[in-house]
C-alpha positions, 0 to 999 in steps of 0.5 A, spaced: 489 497 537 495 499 538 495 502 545 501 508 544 494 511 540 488 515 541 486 516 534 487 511 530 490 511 523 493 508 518 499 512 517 503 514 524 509 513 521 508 519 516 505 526 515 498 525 519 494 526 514 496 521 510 493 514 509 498 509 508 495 503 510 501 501 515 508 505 518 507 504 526 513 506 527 511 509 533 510 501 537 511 499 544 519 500 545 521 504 539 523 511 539 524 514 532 528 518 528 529 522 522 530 521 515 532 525 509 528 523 503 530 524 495 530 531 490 523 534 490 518 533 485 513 537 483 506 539 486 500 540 484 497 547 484 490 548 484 485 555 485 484 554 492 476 554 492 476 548 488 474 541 488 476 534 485 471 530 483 470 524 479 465 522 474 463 516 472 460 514 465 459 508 461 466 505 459 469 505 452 468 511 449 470 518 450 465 523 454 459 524 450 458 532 448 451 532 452 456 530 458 462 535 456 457 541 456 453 539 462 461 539 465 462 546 464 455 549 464 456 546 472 461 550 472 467 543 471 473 543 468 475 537 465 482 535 467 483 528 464 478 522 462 480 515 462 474 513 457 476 506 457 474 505 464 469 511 463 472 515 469 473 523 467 476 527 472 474 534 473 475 540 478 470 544 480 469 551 485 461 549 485 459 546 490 453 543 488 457 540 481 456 534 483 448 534 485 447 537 478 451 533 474 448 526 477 442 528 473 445 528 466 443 523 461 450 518 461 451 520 467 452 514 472 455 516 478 459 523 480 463 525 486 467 529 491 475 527 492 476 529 498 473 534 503 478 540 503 479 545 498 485 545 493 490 544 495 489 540 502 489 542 508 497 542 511 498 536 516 505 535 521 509 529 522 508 524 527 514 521 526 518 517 522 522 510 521 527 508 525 534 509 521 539 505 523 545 507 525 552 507 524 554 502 529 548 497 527 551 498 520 557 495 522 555 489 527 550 487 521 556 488 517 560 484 520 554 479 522 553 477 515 560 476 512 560 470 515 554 468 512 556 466 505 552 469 500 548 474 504 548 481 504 550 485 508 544 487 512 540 481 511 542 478 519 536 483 520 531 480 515 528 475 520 522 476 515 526 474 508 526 466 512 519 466 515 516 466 508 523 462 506 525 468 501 533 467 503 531 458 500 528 461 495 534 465 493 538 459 492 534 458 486 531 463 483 532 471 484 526 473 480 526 474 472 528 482 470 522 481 465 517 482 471 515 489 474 513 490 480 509 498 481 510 501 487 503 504 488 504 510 493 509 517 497 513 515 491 521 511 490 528 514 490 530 510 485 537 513 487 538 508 492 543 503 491 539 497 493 534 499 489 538 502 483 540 496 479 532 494 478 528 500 477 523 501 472 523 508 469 519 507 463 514 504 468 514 510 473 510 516 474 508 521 478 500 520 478 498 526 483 494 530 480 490 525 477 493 525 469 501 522 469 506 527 470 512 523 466 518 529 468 524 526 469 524 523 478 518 526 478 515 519 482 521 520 487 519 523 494 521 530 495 525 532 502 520 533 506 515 527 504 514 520 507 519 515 505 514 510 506 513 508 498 522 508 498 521 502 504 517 497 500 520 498 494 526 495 497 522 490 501 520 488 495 526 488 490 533 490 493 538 489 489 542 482 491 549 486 491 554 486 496 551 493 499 546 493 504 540 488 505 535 484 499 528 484 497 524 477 497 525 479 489 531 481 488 531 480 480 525 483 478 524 490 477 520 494 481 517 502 479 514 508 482 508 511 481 507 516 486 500 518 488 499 521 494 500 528 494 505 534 499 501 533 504 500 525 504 493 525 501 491 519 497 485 521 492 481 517 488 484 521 481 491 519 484 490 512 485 485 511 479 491 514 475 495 509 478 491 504 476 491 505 468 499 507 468 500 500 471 495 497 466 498 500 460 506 499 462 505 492 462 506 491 470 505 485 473 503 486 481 502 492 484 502 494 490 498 498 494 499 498 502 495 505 502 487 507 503 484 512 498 482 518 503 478 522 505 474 516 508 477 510 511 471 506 508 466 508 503 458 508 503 455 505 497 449 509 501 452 515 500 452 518 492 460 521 493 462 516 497 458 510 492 463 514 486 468 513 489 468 506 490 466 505 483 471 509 480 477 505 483 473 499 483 473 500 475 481 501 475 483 495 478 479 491 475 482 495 469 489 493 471 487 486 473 484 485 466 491 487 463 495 482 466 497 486 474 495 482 480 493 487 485 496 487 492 494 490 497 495 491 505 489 489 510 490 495 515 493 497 522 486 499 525 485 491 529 478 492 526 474 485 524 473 486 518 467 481 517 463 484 524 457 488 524 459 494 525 465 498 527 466 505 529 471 509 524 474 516 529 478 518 522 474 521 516 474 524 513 481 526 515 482 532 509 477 537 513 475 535 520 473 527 523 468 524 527 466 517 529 461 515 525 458 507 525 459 503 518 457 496 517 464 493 513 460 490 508 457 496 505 463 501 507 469 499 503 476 499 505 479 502 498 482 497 494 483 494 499 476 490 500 475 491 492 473 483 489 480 481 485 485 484 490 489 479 494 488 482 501 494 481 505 494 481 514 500 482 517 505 477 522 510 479 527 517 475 528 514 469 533 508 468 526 502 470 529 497 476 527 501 482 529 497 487 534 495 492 529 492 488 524 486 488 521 482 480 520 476 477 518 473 471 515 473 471 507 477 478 507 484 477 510 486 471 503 494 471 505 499 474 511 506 476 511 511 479 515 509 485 517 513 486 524 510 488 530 513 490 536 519 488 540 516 486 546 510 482 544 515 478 537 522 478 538 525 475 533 532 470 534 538 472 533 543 475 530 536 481 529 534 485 534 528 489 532 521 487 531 520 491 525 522 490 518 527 493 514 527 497 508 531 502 504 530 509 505 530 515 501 539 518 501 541 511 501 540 509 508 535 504 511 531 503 517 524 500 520 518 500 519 513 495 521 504 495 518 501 491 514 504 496 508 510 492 510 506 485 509 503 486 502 510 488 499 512 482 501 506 477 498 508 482 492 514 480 492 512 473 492 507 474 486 513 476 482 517 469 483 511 467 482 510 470 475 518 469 473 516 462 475 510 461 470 511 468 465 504 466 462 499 466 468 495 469 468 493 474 473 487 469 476 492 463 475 498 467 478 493 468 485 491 461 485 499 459 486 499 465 491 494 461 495 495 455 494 503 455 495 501 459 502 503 455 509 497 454 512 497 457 519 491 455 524 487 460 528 492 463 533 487 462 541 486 465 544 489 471 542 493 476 548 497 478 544 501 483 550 500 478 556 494 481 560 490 476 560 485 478 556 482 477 548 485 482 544 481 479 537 477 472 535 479 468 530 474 464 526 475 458 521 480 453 519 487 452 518 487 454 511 483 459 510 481 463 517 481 470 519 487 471 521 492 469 516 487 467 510 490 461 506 497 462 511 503 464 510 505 466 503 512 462 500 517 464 496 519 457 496 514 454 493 515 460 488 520 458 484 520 451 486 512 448 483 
């Protein structure tokens, strides 16, 4: 766990009730600072006593009229259908809609979004990335110009080398034919590091669970997280002479945003997100978030089971059209393959309690979903990262993903144990999660991709795994010194519970 937090979310960097699936920028040694975000983007208005629900129905076709009549006689407004998965997004105040609509003749499972009303509940910051500083800037600047062929910030990159992403650039920067979706609090596609690889046509603003296609809608607004604009730029910062480089700088990369004003994550959102994807000829996607209300989702309990199978039937949706989907572990330290572990933080939209769930029926979503590659996090010294979750057979891969200072500090010229990303206004900073390790086997899957432009997305994930650098079981595992086990790592060399196949490499990305 990391130890600066009572509570333990997925999102300590950002708006509290957002469920981003990494920024601890509030690790050991590690002050944060403010930072500006882009231009606003509309919000989503709803009555106030209402809820969202999904209702899933056999895929293919549009909702059958005994369906359609049994919505609005439950008191439903349909909001959008996606009928080539069968996933319908309805509002409702009745606060019995779904228990009624379950007993309808073509209808296979329905549930509540979220718990609070809308809108959700508002929720306070508990922090923000560090930005750097003028001063930074300048020795960095000054770092890199005698490296030939750097960007200016890339001295402070210790993560482009430990998947040798800077080996990789010599060959290859990616193809401009490859699209990268940033699934998440949005892009600023007006920062310079990202400008020049943006792709408008592939952005959208997926909020209220139908897509929003106005002009800069997927940019985050003021006071929004700036989480998604960071690992864009992890992912494909321009290699241009002005501030740092993504593992893919050639590739384009789009926003689509799916987390609400208040930093919430619901399944219309991301189900959105998924099928905006599929249809815009994405080939990753990247999802370091969980889809709130529930950290994990109970097939056992019959709003949760809908859940699960509405973004299940989206991913799988967006895979069958050619996306490979990334997704980031979690920060929580949990063993995703014990018994039972204990979840303080759902729902987080109205008021949590710790319950007891088995991870094997609880699911962590998409991250836990079959088909997504599940991406664990490294700091600066290799080893699993002090927040990140593990376990036999869930963890496929590891990455970068910082840790702090004082337990992994990188080599010089870097100073901090974080990642660097661009940040909303044209600035940069840190943050560190496995939302900062996932983009960057993102990244690595779009080299992939450039490299062989007709793999599939099955054949595109064998190459991930098996181009990865095998990483034996860190034992023990006393990740801060006091002499005692901060988590077990069990299997072999190349394929254990903490780094999965091993370490992803862009090298090998642009070279087998």
């Amino acid at each position: 766990m990391t130890a600066p937090h009572p509570r333990h979310r997925r999102a300590l960097a950002i708006p509290a009730g957002m469920a981003v699936a990494a920024s601890l920028a509030f690790l050991p040694g590690t002050p944060a600072a403010a930072a500006p975000a882009a231009e606003a983007a509309p919000s989503t208005a709803a009555d106030a006593t209402a809820l969202s629900y999904v209702v899933n129905v056999a895929s293919g076709h549009r909702p059958s009229a005994t369906v359609r009549r049994a919505i609005a006689k439950a008191g439903g407004t349909i909001v959008t259908s996606y009928d080539r998965i069968g996933v319908i997004v309805v509002h409702s105040a009745n606060p019995d809609f779904a228990r009624t609509v379950r007993k309808v003749r073509g209808v296979q499972s329905a549930g509540a979004t979220r718990t609070a009303p809308l809108p959700s509940a508002a929720t306070t910051d508990t922090g923000a990335p560090q930005v750097l500083g003028g001063e930074e800037l300048a020795a960095a600047r000054a770092s890199s110009a005698k490296a030939e062929g750097q960007d200016p910030l890339e001295s402070l990159q210790w993560d482009l080398p430990a998947i040798k992403a800077d080996k990789a650039h010599e060959k290859s920067l990616g193809s401009e034919k490859v699209t990268v979706a940033v699934i998440d609090t949005g892009v600023d596609d007006t920062h310079p590091d990202i400008a020049p690889n943006f792709d408008r046509q592939a952005s959208v603003n997926c909020v209220a669970g139908k897509p929003d296609t106005t002009d800069g809608a997927w940019r985050p607004s003021a006071a929004e997280s700036p989480h998604g604009t960071h690992v864009a730029g992890e992912i494909a910062a321009a290699k241009n002479g002005i501030g740092m480089t993504g593992v893919a700088p050639g590739v384009k990369v789009a926003g689509i945003k799916v987390s609400n004003p208040d930093g919430f994550f619901y399944t219309e959102a991301v189900v959105c997100g998924f099928m905006w994807a599929a249809e815009h000829g994405v080939d990753v996607t990247n999802n370091s978030y969980y889809t709130d209300p529930w950290y994990f989702n109970c097939k056992d309990d019959p709003d949760q089971k809908a859940l699960v199978e509405a973004v299940s039937r989206a991913s799988r949706y967006a895979e069958k059209k050619g996306a490979v989907n990334v997704a980031a572990a979690g920060n929580e330290n949990y063993d995703l393959t014990s018994d039972e572990i204990t979840d303080p933080s759902s729902p987080n939209d109205t008021t949590p309690g710790d319950r007891t769930v088995d991870p094997s029926k609880c699911l962590d979503i998409p991250t836990q979903l079959p088909g997504v590659v599940t991406v664990a996090a490294t700091g600066a010294k290799g080893l699993k990262s002090s927040f990140s979750n593990h376990g036999l057979g869930v963890i496929d891969i590891a990455a970068p993903g910082g840790d702090s200072t004082a337990y992994q500090t990188p080599e010089p010229p870097a100073t901090s144990g974080l990642i660097l990303g661009t940040l909303p206004g044209g600035k940069w900073g840190y943050m560190a999660g496995t939302s900062m390790a996932s983009p960057h086997v993102a990244g690595v899957a779009a080299l992939i991709k450039s490299t062989h432009p007709h793999a599939s997305p099955a054949m595109v994930k064998a190459l991930l795994y098996a181009e990865a650098d095998a990483t034996a079981c860190t034992k023990p595992y006393d990740i801060d010194g006091d002499g005692k086990v901060d988590a077990v790592c069990e299997g072999p060399k190349n394929r254990n519970g903490f780094y999965g196949w091993g370490m992803a490499d862009a090298l090998d990305a642009v070279t087998w």
